[in-house]
C-alpha positions in Angstrom: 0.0 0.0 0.0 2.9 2.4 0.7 4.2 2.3 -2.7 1.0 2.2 -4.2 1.1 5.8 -2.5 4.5 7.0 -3.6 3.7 5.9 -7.3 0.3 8.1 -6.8 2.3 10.9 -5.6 4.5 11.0 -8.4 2.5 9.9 -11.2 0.4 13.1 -9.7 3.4 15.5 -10.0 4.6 14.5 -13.4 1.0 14.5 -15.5 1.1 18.0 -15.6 4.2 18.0 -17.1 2.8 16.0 -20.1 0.5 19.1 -21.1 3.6 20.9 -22.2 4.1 18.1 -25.1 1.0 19.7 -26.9 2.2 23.0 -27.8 3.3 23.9 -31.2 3.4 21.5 -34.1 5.8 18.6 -35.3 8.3 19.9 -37.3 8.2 23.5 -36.2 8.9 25.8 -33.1 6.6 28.6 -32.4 5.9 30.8 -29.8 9.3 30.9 -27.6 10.5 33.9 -25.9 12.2 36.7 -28.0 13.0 39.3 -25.1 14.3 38.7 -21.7 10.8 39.1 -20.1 10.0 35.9 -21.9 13.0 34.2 -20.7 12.1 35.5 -17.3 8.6 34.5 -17.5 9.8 30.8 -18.3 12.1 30.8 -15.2 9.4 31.9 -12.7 7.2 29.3 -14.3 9.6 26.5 -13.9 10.3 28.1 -10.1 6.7 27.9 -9.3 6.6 24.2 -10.4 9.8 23.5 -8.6 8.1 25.2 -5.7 4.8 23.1 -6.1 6.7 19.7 -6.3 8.8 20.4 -3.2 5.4 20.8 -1.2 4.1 18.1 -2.4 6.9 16.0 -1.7 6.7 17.8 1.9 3.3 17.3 2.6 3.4 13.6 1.8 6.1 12.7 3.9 4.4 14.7 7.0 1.1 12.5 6.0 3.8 9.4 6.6 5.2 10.6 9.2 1.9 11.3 10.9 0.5 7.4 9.4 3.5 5.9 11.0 3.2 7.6 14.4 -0.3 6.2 14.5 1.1 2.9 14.3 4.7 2.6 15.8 3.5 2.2 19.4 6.3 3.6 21.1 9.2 1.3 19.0 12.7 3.5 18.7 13.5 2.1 15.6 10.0 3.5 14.3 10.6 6.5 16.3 14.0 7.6 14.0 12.2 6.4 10.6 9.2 8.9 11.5 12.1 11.5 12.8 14.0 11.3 9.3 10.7 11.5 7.6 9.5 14.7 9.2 12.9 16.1 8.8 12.7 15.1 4.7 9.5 17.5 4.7 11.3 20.0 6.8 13.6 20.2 3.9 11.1 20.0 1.1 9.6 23.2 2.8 12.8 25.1 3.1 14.0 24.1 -0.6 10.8 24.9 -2.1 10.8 28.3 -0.2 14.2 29.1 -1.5 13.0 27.8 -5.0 10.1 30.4 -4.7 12.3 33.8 -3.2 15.4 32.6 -5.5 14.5 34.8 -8.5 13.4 37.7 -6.2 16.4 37.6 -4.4 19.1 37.4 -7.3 16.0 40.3 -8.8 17.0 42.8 -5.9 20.3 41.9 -5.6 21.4 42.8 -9.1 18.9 45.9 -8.9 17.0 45.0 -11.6 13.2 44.3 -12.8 13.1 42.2 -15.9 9.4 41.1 -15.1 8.0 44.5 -17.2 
């Protein structure tokens, strides 16, 4: 049942991705960026996804963490698998977060505003 979930998880993540197959036509490229706002536009984008798989990721392992509580009954050794998985979301939370303020922060540090 538990890998049934993983597979769920990340079969949930990675449909979206499928979408970006259907644009243009076979044979040709059309509609990439031709100024830097475009480029910056696509970076955000893929930031925003980076920043949506990370809580995803996050929020499932606290779900397992939580599941596994429920049923480790005071065992150590269940104890330290439940501690690594809630420090697993702990990092999905602080990488996604840096994901998000990454472009904003390179943004102000270089004193710019390419967003328009």
């Amino acid at each position: 049942m538990k890998s049934i979930a993983k597979y769920a998880v990340i079969a949930a993540a990675v449909a979206p991705l499928l979408v970006f197959a259907q644009v243009g036509t076979i044979g040709s490229v059309t509609g990439g960026p031709t100024t830097i706002q475009g480029v910056w536009s696509i970076i955000q984008t893929v930031m925003n996804w980076i920043v949506a798989v990370f809580f995803l990721y996050a929020t499932y392992n606290f779900i397992m963490a939580a599941w596994s509580y429920v049923g480790s009954s005071g065992d150590p050794d269940a104890l330290k698998e439940i501690r690594s998985k809630v420090i697993a979301g702990v990092v999905g939370v602080a990488v996604a977060l840096l994901a998000f303020s990454l472009p904003r922060i390179v943004q102000s540090f270089l004193g710019v505003n390419i967003t328009g």
